[in-house]
Residue, then its C-alpha position, 0 to 999 in steps of 0.5 A: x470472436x477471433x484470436x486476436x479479440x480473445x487475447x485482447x480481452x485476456x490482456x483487460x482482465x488481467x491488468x484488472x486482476x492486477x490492478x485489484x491485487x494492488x489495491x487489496x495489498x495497499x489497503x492491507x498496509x493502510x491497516x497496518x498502519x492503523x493498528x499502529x496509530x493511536x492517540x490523539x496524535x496518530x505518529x507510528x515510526x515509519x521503522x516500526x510500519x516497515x518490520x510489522x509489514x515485514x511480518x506481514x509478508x510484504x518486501x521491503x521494497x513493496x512496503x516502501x513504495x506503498x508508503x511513498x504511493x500512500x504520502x503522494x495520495x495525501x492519506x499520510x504524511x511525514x510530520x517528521x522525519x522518520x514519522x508518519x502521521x495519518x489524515 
């Protein structure tokens, strides 16, 4: 193997790696989510989701584009507003 094989195989790996961290981080939030969730309906305010992920030690700004990435993946929605709803 050359230099150039060697880089290019380290650059796969760690898109891999990262690719892998964040499917590990979402499923953490999904979690969050369903400790929240109860009952029959399923709603937990968005608010309340963000400050339990804040305790988790997400950033706002990660947390927030989980639930953006988790409503566009349509395994939550918004039933209204300021509420989330699981599937």
């Amino acid at each position: 193997m050359d230099v150039n094989e060697l880089l290019a195989y380290q650059n796969m790996l760690q898109k891999t790696l990262k690719k892998e961290e964040q499917t590990d981080r979402k499923i953490d939030f999904l979690s969050i989510i369903n400790q929240l969730t109860y009952g029959p309906k399923n709603l937990v305010q968005k608010e309340q989701v963000m400050v339990e992920a804040l305790s988790h030690g997400f950033t706002e700004k990660e947390a927030d584009r989980l639930l953006h990435e988790l409503i566009k993946e349509n395994i939550i929605f918004e039933p209204s507003s300021g509420y989330i709803k699981k599937k």
